[in-house]
Chimera marker file (.cmm) of the C-alpha trace (Angstrom):
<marker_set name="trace">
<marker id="1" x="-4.365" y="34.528" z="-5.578" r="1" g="1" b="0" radius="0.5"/>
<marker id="2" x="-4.419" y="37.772" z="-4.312" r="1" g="1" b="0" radius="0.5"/>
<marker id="3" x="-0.886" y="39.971" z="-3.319" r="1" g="1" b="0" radius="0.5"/>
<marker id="4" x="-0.698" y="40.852" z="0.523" r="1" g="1" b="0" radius="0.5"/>
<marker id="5" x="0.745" y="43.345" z="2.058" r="1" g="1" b="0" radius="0.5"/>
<marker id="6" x="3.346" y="42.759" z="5.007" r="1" g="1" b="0" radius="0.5"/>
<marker id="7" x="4.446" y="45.906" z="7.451" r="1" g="1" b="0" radius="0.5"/>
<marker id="8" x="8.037" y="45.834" z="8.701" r="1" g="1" b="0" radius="0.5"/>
<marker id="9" x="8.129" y="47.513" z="11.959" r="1" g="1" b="0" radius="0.5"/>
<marker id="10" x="10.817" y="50.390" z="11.553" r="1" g="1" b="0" radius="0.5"/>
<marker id="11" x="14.261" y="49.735" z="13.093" r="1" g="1" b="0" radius="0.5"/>
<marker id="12" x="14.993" y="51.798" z="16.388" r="1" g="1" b="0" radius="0.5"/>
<marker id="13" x="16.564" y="54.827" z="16.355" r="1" g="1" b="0" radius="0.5"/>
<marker id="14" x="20.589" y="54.471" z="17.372" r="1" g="1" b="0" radius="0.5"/>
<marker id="15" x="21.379" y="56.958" z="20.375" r="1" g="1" b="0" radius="0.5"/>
<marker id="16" x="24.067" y="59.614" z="20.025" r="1" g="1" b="0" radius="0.5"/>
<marker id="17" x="26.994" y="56.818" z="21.883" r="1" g="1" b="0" radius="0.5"/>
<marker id="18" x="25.731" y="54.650" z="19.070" r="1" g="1" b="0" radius="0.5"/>
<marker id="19" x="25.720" y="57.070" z="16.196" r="1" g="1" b="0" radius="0.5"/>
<marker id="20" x="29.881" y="58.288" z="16.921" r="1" g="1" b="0" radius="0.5"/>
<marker id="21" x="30.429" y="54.027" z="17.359" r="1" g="1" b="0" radius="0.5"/>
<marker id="22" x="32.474" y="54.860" z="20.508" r="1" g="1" b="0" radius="0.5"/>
<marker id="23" x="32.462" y="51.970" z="22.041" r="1" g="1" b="0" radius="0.5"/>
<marker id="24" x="33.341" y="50.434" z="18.694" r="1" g="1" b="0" radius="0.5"/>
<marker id="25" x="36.514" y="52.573" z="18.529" r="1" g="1" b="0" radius="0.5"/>
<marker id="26" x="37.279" y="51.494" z="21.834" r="1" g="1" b="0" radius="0.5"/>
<marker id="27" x="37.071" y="47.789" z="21.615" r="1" g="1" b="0" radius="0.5"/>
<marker id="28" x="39.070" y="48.206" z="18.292" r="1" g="1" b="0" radius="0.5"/>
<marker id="29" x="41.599" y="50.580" z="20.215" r="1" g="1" b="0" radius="0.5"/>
<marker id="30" x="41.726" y="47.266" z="22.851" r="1" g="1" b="0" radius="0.5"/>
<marker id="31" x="42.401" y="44.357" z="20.416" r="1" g="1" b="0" radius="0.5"/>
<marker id="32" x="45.183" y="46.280" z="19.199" r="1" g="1" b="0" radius="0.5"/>
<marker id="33" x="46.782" y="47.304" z="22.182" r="1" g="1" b="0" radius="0.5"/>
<marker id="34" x="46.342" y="43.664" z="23.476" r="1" g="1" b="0" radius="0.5"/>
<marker id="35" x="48.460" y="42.690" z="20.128" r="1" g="1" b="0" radius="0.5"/>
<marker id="36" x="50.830" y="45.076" z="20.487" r="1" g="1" b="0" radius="0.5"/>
<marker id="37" x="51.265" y="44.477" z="24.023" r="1" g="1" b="0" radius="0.5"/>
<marker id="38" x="51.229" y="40.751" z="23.617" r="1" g="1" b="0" radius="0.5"/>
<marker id="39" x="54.567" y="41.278" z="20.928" r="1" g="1" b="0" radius="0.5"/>
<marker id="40" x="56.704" y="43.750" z="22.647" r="1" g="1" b="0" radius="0.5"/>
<marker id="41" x="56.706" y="40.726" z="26.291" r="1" g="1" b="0" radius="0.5"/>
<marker id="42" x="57.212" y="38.064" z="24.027" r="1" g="1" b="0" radius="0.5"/>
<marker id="43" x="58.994" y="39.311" z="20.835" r="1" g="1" b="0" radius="0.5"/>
<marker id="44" x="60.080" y="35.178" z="19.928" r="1" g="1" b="0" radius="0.5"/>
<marker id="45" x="56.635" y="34.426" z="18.662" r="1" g="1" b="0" radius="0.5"/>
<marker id="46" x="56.010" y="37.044" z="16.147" r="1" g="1" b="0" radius="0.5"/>
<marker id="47" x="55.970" y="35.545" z="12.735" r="1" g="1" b="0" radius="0.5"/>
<marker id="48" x="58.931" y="37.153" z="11.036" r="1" g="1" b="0" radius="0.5"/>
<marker id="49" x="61.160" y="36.383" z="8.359" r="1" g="1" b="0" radius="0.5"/>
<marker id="50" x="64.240" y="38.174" z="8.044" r="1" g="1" b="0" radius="0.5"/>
<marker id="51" x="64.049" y="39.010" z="4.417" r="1" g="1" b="0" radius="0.5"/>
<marker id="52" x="66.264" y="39.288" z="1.954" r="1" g="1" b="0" radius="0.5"/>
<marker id="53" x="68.888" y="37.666" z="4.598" r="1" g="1" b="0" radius="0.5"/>
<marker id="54" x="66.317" y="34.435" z="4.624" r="1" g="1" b="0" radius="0.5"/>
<marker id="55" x="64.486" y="33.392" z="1.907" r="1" g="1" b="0" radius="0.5"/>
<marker id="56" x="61.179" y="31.581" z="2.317" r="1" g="1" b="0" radius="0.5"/>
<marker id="57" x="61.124" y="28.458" z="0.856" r="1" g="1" b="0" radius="0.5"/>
<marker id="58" x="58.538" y="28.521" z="-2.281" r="1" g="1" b="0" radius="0.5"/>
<marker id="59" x="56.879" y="25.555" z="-2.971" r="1" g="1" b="0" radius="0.5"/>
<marker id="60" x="57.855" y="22.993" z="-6.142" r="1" g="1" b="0" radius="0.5"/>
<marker id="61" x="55.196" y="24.262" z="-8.276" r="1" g="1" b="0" radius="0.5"/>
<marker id="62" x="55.178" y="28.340" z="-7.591" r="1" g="1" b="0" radius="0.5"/>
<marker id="63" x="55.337" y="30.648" z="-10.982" r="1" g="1" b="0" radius="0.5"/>
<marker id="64" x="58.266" y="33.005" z="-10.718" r="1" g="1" b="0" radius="0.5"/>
<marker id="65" x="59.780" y="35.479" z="-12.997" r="1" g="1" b="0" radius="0.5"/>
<marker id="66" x="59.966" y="34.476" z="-16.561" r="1" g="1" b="0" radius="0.5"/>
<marker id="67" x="63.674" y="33.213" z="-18.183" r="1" g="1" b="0" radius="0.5"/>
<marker id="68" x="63.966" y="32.276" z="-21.948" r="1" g="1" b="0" radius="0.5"/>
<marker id="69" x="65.913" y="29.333" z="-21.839" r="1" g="1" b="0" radius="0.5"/>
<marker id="70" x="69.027" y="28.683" z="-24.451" r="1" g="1" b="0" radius="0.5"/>
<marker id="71" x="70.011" y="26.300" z="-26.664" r="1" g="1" b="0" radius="0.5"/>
<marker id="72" x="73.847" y="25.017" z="-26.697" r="1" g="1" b="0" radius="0.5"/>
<marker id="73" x="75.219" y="27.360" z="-28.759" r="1" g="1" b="0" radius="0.5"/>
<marker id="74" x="73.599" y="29.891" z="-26.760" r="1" g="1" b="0" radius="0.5"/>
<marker id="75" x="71.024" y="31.528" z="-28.725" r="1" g="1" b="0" radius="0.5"/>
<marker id="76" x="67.838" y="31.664" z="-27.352" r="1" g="1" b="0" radius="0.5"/>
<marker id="77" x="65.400" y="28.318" z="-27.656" r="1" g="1" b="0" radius="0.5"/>
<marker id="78" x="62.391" y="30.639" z="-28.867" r="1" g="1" b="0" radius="0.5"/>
<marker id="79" x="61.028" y="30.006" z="-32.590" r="1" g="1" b="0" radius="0.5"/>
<marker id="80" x="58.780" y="32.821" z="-32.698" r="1" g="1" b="0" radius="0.5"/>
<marker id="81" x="55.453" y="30.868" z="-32.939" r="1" g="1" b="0" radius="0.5"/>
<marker id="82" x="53.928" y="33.294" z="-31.155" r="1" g="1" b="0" radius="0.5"/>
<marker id="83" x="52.049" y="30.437" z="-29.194" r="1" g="1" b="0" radius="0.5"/>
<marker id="84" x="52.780" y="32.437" z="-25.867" r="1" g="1" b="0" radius="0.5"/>
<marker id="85" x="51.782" y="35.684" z="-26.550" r="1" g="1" b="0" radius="0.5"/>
<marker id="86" x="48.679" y="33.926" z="-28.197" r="1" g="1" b="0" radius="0.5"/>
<marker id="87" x="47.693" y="32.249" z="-25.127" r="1" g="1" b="0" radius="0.5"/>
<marker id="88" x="48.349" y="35.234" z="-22.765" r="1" g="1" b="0" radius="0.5"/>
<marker id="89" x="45.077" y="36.644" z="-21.207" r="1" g="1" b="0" radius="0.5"/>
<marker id="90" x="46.822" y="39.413" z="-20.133" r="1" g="1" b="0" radius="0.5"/>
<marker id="91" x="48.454" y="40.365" z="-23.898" r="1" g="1" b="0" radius="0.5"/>
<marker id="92" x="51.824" y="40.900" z="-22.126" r="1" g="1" b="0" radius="0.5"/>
<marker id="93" x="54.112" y="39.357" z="-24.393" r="1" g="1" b="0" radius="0.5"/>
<marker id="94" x="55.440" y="40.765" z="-27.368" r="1" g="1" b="0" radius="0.5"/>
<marker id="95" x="57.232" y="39.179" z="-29.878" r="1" g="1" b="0" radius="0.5"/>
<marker id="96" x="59.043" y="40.589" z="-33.208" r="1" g="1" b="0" radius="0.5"/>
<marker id="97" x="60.181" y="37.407" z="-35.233" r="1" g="1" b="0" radius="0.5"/>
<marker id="98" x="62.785" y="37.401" z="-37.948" r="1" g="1" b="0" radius="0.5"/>
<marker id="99" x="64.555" y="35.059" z="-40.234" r="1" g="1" b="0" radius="0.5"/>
<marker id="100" x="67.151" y="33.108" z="-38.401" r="1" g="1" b="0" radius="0.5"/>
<marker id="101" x="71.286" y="32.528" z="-40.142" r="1" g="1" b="0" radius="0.5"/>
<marker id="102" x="70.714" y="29.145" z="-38.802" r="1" g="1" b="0" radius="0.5"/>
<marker id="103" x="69.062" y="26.842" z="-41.422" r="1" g="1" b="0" radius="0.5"/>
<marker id="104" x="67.931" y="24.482" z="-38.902" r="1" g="1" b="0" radius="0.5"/>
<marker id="105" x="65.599" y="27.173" z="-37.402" r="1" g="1" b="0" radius="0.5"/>
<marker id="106" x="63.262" y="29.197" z="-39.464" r="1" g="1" b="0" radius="0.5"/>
<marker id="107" x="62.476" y="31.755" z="-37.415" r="1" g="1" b="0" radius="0.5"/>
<marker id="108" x="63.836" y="33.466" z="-34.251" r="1" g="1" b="0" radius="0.5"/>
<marker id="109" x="62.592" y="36.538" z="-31.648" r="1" g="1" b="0" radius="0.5"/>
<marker id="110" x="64.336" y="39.338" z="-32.820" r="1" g="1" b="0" radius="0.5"/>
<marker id="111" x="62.386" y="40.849" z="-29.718" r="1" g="1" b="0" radius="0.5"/>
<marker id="112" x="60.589" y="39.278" z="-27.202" r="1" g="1" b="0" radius="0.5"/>
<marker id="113" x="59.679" y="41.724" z="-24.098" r="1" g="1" b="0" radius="0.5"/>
<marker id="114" x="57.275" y="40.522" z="-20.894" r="1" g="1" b="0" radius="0.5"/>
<marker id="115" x="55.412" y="43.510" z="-19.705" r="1" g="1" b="0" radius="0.5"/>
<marker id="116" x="55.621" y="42.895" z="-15.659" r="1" g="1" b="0" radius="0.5"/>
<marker id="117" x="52.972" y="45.217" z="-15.168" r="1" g="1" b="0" radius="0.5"/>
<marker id="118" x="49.920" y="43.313" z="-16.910" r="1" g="1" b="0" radius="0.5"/>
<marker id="119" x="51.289" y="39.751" z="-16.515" r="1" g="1" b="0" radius="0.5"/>
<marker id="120" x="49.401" y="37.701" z="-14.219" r="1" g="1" b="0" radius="0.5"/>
<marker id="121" x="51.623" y="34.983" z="-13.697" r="1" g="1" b="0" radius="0.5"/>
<marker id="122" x="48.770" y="32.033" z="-15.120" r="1" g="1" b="0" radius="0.5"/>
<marker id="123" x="51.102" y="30.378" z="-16.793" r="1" g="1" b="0" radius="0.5"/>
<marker id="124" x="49.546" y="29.543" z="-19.854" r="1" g="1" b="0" radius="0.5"/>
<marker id="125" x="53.059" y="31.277" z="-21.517" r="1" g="1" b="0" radius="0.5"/>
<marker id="126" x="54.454" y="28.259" z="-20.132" r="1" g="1" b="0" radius="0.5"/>
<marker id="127" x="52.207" y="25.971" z="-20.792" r="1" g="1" b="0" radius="0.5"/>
<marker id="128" x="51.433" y="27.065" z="-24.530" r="1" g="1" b="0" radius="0.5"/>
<marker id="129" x="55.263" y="26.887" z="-25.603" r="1" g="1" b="0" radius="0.5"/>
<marker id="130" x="55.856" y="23.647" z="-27.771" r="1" g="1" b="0" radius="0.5"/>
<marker id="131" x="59.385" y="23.774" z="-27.510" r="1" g="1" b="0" radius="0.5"/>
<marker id="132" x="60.196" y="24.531" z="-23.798" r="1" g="1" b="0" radius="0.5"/>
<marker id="133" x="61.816" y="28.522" z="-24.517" r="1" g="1" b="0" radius="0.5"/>
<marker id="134" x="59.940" y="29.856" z="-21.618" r="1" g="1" b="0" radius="0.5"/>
<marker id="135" x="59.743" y="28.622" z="-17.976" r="1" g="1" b="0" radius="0.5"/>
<marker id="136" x="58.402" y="30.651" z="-14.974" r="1" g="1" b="0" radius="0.5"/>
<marker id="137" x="60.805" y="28.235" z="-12.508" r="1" g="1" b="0" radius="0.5"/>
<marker id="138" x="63.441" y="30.730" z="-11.185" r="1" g="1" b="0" radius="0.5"/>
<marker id="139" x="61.770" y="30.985" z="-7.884" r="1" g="1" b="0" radius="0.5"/>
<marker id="140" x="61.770" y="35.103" z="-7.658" r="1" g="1" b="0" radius="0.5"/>
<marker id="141" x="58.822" y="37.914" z="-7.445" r="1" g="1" b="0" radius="0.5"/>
<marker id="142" x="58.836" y="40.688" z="-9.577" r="1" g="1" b="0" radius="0.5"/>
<marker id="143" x="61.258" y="42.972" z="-7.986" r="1" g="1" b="0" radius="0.5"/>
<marker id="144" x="59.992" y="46.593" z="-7.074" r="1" g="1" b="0" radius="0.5"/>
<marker id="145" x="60.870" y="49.368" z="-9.405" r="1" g="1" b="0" radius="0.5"/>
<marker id="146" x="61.428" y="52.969" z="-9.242" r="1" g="1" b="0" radius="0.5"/>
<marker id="147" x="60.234" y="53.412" z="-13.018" r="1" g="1" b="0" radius="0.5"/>
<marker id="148" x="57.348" y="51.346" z="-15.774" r="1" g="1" b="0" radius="0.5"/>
<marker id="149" x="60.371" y="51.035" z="-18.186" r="1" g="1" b="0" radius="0.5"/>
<marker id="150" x="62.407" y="48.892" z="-15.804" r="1" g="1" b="0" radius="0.5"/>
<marker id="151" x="59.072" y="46.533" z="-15.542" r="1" g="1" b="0" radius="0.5"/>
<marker id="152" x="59.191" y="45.723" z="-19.052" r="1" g="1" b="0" radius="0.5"/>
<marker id="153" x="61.871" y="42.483" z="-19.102" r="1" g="1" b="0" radius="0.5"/>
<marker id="154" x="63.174" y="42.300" z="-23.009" r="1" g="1" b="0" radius="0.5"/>
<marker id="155" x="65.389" y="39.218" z="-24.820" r="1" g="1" b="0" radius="0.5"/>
<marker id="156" x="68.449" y="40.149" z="-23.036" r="1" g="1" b="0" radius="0.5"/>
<marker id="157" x="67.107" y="40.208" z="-19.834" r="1" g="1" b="0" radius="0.5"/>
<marker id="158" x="65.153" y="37.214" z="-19.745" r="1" g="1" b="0" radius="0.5"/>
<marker id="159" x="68.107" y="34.845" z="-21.238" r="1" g="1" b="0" radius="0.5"/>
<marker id="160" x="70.274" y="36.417" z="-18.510" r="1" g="1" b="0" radius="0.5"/>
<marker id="161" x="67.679" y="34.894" z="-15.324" r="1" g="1" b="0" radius="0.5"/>
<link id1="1" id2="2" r="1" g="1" b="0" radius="0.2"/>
<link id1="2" id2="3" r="1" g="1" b="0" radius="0.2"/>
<link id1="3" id2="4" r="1" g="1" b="0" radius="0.2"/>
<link id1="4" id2="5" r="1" g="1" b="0" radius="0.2"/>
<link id1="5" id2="6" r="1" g="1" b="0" radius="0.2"/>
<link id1="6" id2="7" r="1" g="1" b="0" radius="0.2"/>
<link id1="7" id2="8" r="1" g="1" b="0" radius="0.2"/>
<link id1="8" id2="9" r="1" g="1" b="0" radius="0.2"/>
<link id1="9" id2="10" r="1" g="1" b="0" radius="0.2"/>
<link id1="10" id2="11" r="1" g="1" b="0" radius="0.2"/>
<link id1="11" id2="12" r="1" g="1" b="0" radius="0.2"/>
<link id1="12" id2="13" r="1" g="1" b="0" radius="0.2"/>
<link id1="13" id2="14" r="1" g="1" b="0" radius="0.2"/>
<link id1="14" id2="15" r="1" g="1" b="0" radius="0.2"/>
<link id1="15" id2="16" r="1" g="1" b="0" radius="0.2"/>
<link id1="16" id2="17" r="1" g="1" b="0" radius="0.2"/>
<link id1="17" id2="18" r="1" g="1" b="0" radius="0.2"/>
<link id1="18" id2="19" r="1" g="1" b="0" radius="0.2"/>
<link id1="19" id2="20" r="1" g="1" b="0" radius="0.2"/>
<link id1="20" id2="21" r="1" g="1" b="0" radius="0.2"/>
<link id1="21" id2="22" r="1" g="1" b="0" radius="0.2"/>
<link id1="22" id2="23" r="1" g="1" b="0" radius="0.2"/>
<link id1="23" id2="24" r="1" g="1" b="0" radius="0.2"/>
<link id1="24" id2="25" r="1" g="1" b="0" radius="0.2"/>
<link id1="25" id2="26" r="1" g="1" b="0" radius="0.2"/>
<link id1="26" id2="27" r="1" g="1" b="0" radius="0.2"/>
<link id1="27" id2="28" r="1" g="1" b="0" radius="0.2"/>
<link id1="28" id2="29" r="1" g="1" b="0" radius="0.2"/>
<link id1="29" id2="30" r="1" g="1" b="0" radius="0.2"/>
<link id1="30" id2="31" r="1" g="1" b="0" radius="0.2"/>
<link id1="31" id2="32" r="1" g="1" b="0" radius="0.2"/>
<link id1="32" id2="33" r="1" g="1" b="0" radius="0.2"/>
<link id1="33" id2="34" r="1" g="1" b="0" radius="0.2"/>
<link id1="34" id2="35" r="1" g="1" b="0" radius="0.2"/>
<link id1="35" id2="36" r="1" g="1" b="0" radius="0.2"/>
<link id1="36" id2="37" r="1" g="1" b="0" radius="0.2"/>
<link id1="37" id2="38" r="1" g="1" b="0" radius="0.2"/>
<link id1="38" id2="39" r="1" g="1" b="0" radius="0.2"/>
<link id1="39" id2="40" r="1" g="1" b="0" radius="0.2"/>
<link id1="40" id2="41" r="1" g="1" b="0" radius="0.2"/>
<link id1="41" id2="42" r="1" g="1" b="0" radius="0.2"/>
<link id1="42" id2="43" r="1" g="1" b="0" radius="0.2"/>
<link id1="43" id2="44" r="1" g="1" b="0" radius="0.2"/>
<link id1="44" id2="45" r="1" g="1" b="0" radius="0.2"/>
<link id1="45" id2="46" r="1" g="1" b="0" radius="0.2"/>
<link id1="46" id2="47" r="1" g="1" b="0" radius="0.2"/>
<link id1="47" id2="48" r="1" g="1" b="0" radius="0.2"/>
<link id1="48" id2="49" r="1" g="1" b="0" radius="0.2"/>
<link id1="49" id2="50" r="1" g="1" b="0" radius="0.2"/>
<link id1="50" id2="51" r="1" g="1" b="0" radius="0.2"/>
<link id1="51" id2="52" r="1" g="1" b="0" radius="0.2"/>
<link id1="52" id2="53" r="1" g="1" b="0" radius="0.2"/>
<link id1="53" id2="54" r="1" g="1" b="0" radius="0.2"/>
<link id1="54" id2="55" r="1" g="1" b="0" radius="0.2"/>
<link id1="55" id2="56" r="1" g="1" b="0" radius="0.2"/>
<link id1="56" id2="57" r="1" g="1" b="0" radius="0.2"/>
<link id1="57" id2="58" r="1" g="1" b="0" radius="0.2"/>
<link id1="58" id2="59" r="1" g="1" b="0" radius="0.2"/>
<link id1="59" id2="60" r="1" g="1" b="0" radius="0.2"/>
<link id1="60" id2="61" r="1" g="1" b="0" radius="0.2"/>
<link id1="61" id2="62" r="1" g="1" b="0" radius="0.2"/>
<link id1="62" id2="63" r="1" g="1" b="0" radius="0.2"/>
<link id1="63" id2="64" r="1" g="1" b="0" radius="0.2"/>
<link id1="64" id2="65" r="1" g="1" b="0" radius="0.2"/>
<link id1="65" id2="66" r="1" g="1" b="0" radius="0.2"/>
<link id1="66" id2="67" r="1" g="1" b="0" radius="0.2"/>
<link id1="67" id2="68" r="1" g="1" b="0" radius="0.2"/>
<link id1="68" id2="69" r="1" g="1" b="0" radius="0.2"/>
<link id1="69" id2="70" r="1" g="1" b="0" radius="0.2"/>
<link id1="70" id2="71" r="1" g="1" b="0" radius="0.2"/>
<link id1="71" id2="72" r="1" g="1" b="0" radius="0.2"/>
<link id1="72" id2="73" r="1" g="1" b="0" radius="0.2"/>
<link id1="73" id2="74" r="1" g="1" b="0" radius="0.2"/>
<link id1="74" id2="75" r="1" g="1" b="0" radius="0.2"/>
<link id1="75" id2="76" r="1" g="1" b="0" radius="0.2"/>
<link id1="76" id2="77" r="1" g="1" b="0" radius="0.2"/>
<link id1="77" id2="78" r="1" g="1" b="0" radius="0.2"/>
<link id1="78" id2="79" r="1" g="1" b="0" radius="0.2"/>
<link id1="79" id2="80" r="1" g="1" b="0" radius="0.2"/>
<link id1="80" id2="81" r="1" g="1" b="0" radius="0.2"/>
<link id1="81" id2="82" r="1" g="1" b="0" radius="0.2"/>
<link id1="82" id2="83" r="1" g="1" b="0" radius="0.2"/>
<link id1="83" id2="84" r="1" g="1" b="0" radius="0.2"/>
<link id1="84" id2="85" r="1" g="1" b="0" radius="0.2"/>
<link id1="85" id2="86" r="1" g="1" b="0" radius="0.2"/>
<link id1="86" id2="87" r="1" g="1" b="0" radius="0.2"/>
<link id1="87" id2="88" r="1" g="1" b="0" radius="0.2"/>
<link id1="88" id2="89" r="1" g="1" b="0" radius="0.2"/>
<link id1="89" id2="90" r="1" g="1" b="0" radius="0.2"/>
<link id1="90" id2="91" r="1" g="1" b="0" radius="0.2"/>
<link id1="91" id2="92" r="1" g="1" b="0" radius="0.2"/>
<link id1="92" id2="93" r="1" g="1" b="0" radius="0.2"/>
<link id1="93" id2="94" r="1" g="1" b="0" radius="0.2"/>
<link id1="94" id2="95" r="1" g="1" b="0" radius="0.2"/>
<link id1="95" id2="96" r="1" g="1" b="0" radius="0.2"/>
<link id1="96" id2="97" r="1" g="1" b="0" radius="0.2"/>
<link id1="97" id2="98" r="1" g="1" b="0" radius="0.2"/>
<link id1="98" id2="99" r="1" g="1" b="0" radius="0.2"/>
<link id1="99" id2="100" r="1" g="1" b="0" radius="0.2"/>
<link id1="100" id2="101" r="1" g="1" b="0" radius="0.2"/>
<link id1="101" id2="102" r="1" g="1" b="0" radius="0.2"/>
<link id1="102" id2="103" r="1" g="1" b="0" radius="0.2"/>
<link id1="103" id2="104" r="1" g="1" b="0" radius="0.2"/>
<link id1="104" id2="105" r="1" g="1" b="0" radius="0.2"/>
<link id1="105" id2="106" r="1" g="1" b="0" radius="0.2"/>
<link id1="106" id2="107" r="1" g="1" b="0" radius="0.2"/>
<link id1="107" id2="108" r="1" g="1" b="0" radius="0.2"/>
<link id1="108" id2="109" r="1" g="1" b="0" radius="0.2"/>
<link id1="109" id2="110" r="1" g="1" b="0" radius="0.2"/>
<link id1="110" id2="111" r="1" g="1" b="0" radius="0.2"/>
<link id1="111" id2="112" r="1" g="1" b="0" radius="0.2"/>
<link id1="112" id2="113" r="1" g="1" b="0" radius="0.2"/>
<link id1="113" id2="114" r="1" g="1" b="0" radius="0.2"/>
<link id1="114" id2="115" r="1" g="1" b="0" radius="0.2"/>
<link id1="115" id2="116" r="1" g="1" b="0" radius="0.2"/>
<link id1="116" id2="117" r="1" g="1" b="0" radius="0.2"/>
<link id1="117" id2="118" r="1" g="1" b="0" radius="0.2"/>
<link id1="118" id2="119" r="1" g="1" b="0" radius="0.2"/>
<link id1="119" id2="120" r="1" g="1" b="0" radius="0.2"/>
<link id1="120" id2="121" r="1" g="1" b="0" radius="0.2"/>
<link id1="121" id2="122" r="1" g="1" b="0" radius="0.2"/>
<link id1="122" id2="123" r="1" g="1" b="0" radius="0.2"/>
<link id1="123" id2="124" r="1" g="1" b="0" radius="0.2"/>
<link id1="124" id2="125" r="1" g="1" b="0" radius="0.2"/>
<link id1="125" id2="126" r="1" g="1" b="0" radius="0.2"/>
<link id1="126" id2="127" r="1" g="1" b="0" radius="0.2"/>
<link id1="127" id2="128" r="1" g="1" b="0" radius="0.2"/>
<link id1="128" id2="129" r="1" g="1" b="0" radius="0.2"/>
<link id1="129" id2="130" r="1" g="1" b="0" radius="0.2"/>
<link id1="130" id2="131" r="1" g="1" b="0" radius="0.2"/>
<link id1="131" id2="132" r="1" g="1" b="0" radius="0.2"/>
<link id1="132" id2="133" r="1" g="1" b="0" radius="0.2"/>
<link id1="133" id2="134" r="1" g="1" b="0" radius="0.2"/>
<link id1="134" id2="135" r="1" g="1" b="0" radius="0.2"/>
<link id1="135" id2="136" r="1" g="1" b="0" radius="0.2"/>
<link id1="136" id2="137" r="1" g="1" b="0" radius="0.2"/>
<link id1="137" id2="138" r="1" g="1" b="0" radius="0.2"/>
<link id1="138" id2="139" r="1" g="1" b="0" radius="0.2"/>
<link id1="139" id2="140" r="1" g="1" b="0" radius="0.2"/>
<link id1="140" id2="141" r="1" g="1" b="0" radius="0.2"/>
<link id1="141" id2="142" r="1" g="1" b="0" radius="0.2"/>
<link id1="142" id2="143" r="1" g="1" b="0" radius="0.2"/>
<link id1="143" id2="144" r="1" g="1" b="0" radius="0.2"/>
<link id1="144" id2="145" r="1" g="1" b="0" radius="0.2"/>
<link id1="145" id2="146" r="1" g="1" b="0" radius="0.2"/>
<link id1="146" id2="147" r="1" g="1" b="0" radius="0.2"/>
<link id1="147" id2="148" r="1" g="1" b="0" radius="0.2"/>
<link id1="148" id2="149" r="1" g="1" b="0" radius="0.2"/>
<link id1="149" id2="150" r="1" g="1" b="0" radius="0.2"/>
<link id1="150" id2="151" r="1" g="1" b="0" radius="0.2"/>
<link id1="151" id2="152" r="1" g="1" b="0" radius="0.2"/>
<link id1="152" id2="153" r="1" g="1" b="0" radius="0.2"/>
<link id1="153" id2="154" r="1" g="1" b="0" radius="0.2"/>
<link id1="154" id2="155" r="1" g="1" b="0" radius="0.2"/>
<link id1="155" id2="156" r="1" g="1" b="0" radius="0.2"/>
<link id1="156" id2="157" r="1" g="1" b="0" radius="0.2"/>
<link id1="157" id2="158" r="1" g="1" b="0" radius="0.2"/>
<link id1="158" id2="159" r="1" g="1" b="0" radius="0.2"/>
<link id1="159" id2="160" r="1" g="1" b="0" radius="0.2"/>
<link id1="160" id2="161" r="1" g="1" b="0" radius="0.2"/>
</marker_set>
């Protein structure tokens, strides 16, 4: 079987209208002067939400900001298994673990800190906890910060949400 060779006629040269894409510009300058023109007669229709005076309503199932949840006494629910920061893709959890004064708990976070700015929101944190500490349920986005330090949520914070 023997290899052929096929010639491909050569595209045609674009003319100097074609080469600036003028009329391109144009008929992009158009669609958004129709839009904008379109919104300013009837201002009703645009999609707006009037945020943070009206929240949208998340759906059942959306992953929020992390909270550590407590137990009665109020200490937090976390045993230190490091389960969560095990299953993290992201390796966004850290957790220090200590010996607890209660003998019903061996272990406890003596720091647990989310770093906002690699976390992914999977939640497989969730998911990977055997004893319910950690929920992503409060319903919230990350808030914008001025500074990285502010984006790293520690014990305190999270048991405050």
């Amino acid at each position: 079987m023997a290899i052929g060779i096929k010639k491909v006629a050569r595209p045609r040269r674009m003319s100097m209208g074609e080469t600036l894409y003028l009329l391109e510009i144009v008929k992009g300058l158009g669609v958004t002067m129709g839009h904008l023109l379109r919104n300013i007669v009837r201002q009703e229709n645009i999609p707006t939400i009037e945020y943070p005076e009206v929240r949208r309503v998340m759906p059942p199932r959306f992953r929020g900001l992390h909270r550590l949840m407590k137990r009665p006494d109020g200490s937090p629910r976390c045993v230190a298994c490091f389960c969560c920061s095990t299953a993290c893709p992201a390796v966004c959890i850290t957790i220090v673990a200590g010996e607890s004064p209660d003998p019903k708990v061996e272990k406890y976070p003596v720091r647990f800190d989310i770093d906002m700015l690699r976390c992914i929101f999977c939640g497989l944190c969730v998911e990977a906890c055997p004893c319910d500490a950690i929920r992503m349920d409060t319903g919230w986005f990350t808030p914008p910060e001025n500074t990285r330090e502010k984006l790293i949520y520690t014990i305190d914070m999270l048991l405050e949400k």
